[in-house]
Residue frames relative to the residue before (quaternion, step in Angstrom):
aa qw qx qy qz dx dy dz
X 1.0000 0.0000 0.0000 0.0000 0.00 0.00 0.00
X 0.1524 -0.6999 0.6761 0.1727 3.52 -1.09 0.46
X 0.1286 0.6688 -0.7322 0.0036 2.91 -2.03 0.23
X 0.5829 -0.6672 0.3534 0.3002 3.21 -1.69 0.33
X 0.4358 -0.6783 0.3718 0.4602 3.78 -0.81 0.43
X 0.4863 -0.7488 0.3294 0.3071 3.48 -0.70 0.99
X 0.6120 0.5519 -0.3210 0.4666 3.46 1.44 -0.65
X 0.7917 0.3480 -0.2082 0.4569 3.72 0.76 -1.43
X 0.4149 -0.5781 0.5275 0.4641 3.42 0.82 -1.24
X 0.5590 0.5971 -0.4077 0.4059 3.80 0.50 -0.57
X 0.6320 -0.5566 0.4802 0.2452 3.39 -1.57 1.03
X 0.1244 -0.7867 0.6046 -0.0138 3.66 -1.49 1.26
X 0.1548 0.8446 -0.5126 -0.0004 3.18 -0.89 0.28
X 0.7847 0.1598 -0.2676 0.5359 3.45 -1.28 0.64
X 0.9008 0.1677 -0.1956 0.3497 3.64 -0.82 -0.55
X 0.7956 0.5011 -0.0729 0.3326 2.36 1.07 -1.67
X 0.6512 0.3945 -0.2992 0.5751 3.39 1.82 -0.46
X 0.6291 0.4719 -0.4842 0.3834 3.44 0.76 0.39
X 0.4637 0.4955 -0.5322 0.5061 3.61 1.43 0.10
X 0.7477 0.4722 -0.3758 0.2772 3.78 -0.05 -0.48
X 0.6781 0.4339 -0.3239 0.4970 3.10 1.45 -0.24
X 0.6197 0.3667 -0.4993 0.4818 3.58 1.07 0.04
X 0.5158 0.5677 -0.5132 0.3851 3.84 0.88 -0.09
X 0.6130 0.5513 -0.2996 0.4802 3.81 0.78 -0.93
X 0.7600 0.3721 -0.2600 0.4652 3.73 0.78 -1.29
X 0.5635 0.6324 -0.2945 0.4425 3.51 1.42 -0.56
X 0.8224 0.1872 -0.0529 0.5347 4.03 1.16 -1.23
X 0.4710 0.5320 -0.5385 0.4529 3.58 1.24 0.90
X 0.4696 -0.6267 0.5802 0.2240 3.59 -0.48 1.38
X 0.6311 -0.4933 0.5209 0.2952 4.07 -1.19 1.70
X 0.8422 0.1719 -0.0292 0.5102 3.87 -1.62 0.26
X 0.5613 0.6214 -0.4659 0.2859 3.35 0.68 0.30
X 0.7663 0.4038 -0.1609 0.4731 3.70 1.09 -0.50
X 0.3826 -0.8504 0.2746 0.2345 3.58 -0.23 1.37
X 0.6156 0.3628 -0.5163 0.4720 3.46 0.99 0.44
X 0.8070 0.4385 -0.0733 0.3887 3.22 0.68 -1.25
X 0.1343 0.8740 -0.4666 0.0194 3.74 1.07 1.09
X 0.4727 0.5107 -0.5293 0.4853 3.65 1.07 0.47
X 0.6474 0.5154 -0.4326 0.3579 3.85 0.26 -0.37
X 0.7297 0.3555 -0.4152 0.4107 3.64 -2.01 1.16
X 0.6629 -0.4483 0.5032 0.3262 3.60 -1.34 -0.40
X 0.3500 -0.5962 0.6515 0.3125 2.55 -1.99 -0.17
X 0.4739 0.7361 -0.3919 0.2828 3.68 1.47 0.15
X 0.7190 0.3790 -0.4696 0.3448 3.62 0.96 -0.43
X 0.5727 0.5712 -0.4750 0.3467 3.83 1.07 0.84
X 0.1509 0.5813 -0.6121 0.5145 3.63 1.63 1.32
X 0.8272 0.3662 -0.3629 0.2234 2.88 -0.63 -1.97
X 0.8303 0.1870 -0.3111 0.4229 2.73 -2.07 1.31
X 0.6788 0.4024 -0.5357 0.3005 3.36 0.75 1.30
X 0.5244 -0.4401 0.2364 0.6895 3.82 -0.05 -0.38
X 0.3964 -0.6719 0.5831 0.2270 2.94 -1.24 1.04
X 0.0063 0.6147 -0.7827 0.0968 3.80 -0.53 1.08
X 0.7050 -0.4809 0.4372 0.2840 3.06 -2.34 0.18
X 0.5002 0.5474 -0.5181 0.4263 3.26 1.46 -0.13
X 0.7373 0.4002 -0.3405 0.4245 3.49 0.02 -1.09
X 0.4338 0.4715 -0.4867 0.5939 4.14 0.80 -0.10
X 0.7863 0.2918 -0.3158 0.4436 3.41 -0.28 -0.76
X 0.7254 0.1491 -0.4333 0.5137 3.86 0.63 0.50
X 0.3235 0.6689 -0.4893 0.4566 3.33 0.60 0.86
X 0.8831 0.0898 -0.0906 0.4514 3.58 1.29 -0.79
X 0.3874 0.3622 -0.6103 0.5884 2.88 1.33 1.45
X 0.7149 0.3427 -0.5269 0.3063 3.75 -0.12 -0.60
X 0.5161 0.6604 -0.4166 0.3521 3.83 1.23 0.00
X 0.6204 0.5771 -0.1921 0.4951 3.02 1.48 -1.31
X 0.6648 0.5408 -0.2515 0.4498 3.82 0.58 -0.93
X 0.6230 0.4993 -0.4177 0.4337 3.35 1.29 -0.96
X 0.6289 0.5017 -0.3388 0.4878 3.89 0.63 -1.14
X 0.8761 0.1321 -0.3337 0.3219 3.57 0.40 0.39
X 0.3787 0.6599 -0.4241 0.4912 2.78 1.31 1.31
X 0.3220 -0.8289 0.4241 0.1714 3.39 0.07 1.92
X 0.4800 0.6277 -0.5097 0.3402 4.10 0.79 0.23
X 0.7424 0.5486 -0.1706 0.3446 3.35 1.16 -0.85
X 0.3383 -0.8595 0.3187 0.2127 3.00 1.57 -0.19
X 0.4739 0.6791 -0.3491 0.4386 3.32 1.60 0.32
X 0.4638 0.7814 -0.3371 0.2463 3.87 1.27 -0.27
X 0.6366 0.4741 -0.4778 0.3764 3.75 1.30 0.36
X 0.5834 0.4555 -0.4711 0.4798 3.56 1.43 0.35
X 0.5263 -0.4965 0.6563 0.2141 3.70 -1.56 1.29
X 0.0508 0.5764 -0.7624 -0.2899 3.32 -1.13 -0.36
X 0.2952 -0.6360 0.6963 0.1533 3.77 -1.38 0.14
X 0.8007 -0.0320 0.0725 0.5938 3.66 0.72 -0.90
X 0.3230 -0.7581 0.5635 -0.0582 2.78 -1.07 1.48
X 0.4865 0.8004 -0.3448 -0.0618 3.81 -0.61 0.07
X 0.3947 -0.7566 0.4672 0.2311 3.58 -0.94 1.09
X 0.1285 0.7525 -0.6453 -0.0291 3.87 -1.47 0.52
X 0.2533 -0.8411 0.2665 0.3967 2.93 -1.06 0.06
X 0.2652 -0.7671 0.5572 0.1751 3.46 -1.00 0.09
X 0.8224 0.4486 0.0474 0.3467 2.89 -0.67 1.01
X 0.2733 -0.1845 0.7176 0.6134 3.76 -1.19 -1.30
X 0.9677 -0.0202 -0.1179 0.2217 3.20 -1.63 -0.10
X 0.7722 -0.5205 0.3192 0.1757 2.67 -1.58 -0.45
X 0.0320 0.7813 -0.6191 -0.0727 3.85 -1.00 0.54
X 0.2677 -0.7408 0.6132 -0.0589 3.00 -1.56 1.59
X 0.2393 -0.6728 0.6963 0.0729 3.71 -1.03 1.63
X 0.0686 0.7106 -0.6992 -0.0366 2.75 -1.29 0.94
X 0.1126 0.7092 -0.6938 0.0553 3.84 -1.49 0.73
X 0.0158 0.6909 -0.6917 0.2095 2.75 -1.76 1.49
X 0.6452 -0.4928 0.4812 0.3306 3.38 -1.36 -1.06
X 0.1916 0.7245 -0.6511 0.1200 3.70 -0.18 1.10
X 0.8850 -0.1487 -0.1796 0.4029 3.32 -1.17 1.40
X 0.6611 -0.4197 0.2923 0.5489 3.71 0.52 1.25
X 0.6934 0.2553 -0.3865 0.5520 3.55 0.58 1.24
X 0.5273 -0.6486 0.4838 0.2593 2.91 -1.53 1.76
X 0.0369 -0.7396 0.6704 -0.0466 4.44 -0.83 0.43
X 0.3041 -0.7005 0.6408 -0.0794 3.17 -1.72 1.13
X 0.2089 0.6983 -0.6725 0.1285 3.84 -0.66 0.71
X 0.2261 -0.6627 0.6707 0.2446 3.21 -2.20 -0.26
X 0.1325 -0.6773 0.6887 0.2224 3.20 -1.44 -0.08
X 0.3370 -0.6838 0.6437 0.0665 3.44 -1.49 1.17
X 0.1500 0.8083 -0.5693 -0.0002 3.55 -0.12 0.67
């Protein structure tokens, strides 16, 4: 699949446009979009509390729920390891797994 890079404008493909779409499905706050109220997370309703290990530790299940939530369209990447810290105000999530019979690394800065 191609697509465009949302920050530069220049043409993506394959990895790299499937990170931007799990970043988008990863920081669009659940019920937020009026056709499509299954799409996004449940992670941008952390931001802006104390960040304790509790809320890290739902940081990577509501990450985890998103990838198997077919609205998002993000469901050919496995994750295997999930993990929240913080950074910052907020918050950055590693994720690594299996996306097309190959093992792939990314973050998300939220």
């Amino acid at each position: 699949m191609i697509g465009i890079d949302r920050d530069t404008g220049a043409t993506v493909d394959d990895w790299l446009q499937f990170v931007q779409r799990a970043t988008r499905a990863l920081t669009t706050p659940l019920g937020t979009r009026q056709k499509r109220p299954l799409y996004g997370s449940l992670i941008p309703t952390l931001l802006g509390q104390n960040l304790g290990d509790d809320i890290l530790l739902l940081a990577q299940s509501h990450a985890a729920q998103a990838f198997y939530n077919p609205q998002n369209g993000i469901g050919d990447f496995q994750p295997g390891v999930i993990v929240a810290t913080r950074q910052g105000a907020g918050l950055l999530l590693r994720f690594a797994g299996t996306w097309k019979n190959r093992q792939q690394t990314f973050e998300i800065v939220t």
